[in-house]
C-alpha positions as CSV (number, residue, x, y, z in Angstrom):
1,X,7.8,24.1,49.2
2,X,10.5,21.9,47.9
3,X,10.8,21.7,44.2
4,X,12.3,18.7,41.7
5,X,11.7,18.6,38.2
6,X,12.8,15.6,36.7
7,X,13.0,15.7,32.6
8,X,13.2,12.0,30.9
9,X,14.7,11.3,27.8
10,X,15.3,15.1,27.2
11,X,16.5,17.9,28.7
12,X,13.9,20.7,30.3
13,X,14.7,24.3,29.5
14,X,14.2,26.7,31.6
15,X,10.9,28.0,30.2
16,X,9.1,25.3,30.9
17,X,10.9,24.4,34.1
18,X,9.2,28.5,35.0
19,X,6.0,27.7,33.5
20,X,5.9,24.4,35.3
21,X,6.9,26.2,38.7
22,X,4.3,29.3,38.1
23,X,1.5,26.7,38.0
24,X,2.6,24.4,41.0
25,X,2.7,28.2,43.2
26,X,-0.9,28.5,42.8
27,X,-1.5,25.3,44.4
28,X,-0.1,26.8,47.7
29,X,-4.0,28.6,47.8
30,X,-5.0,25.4,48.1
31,X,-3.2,23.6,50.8
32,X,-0.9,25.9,52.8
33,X,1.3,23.1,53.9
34,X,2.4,21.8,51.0
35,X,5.8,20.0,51.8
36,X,7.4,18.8,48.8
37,X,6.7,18.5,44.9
38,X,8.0,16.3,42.4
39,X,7.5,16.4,38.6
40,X,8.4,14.1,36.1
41,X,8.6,15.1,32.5
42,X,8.5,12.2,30.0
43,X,8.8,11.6,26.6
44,X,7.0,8.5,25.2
45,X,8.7,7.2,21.7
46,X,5.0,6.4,20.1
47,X,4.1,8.2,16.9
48,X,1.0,9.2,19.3
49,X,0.1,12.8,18.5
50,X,-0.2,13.0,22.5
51,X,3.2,11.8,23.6
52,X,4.3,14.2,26.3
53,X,3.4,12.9,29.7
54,X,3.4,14.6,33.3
55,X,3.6,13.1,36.3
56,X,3.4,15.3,39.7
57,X,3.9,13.7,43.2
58,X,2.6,16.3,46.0
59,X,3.6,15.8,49.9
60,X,1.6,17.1,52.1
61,X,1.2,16.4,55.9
62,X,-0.5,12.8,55.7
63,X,-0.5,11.7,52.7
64,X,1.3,12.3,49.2
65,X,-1.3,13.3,45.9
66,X,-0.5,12.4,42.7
67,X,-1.6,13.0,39.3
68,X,-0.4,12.0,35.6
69,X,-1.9,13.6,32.4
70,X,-0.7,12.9,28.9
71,X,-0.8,15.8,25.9
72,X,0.5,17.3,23.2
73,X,2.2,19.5,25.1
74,X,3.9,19.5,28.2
75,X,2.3,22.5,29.3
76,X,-1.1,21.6,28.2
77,X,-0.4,18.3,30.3
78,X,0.9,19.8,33.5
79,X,-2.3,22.3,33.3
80,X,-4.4,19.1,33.2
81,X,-2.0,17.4,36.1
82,X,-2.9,20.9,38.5
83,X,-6.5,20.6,37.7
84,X,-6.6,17.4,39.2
85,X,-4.6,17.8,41.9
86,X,-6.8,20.8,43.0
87,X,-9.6,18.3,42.9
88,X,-7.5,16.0,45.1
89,X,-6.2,19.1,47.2
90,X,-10.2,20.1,47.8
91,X,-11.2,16.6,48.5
92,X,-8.6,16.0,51.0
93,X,-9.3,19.4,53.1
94,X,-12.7,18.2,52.6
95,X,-12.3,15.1,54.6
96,X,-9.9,16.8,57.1
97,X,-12.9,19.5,58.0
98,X,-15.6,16.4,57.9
99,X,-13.1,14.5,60.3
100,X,-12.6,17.4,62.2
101,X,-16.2,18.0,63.1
């Protein structure tokens, strides 16, 4: 699985860039042919309390997933972002076995 984390308006360090890798590993339970991953890390300039924002692009055979959470962390926001991509990941092998049968 290819990995690119992309950090706007600031610079990642690498303990978040670990966290953020740790997290995306577990997906590979999930979908065993996960291709590619890209993550962009935003900052948004509001005086919103949640102002981090995640965005995480996942390629797998077929199609590409993606989901965008917004926190008051960045890791609080990428643990929302995996949650719904495992709802995404389960829905698509969902559809896969269905089409299969």
């Amino acid at each position: 699985m290819l990995l690119d984390i992309q950090a706007i308006r600031f610079t990642a360090d690498k303990k978040l860039k670990d966290f953020i890798e740790e997290k995306l590993e577990k997906l590979n339970k999930f979908h065993h042919k996960i291709i590619s991953v890209v993550v962009f890390l935003k900052l948004e300039n509001t005086g919103q309390i949640k102002d981090k924002i995640v965005e995480i692009k996942l390629n797998v055979p077929g199609s590409t997933l993606v989901a965008n959470a917004k926190d008051k962390t960045f890791e609080a926001a990428v643990d929302d972002a995996v949650e719904t991509l495992k709802r995404q990941i389960k829905r698509e092998n969902e559809k896969n076995q269905s089409a299969r049968q």
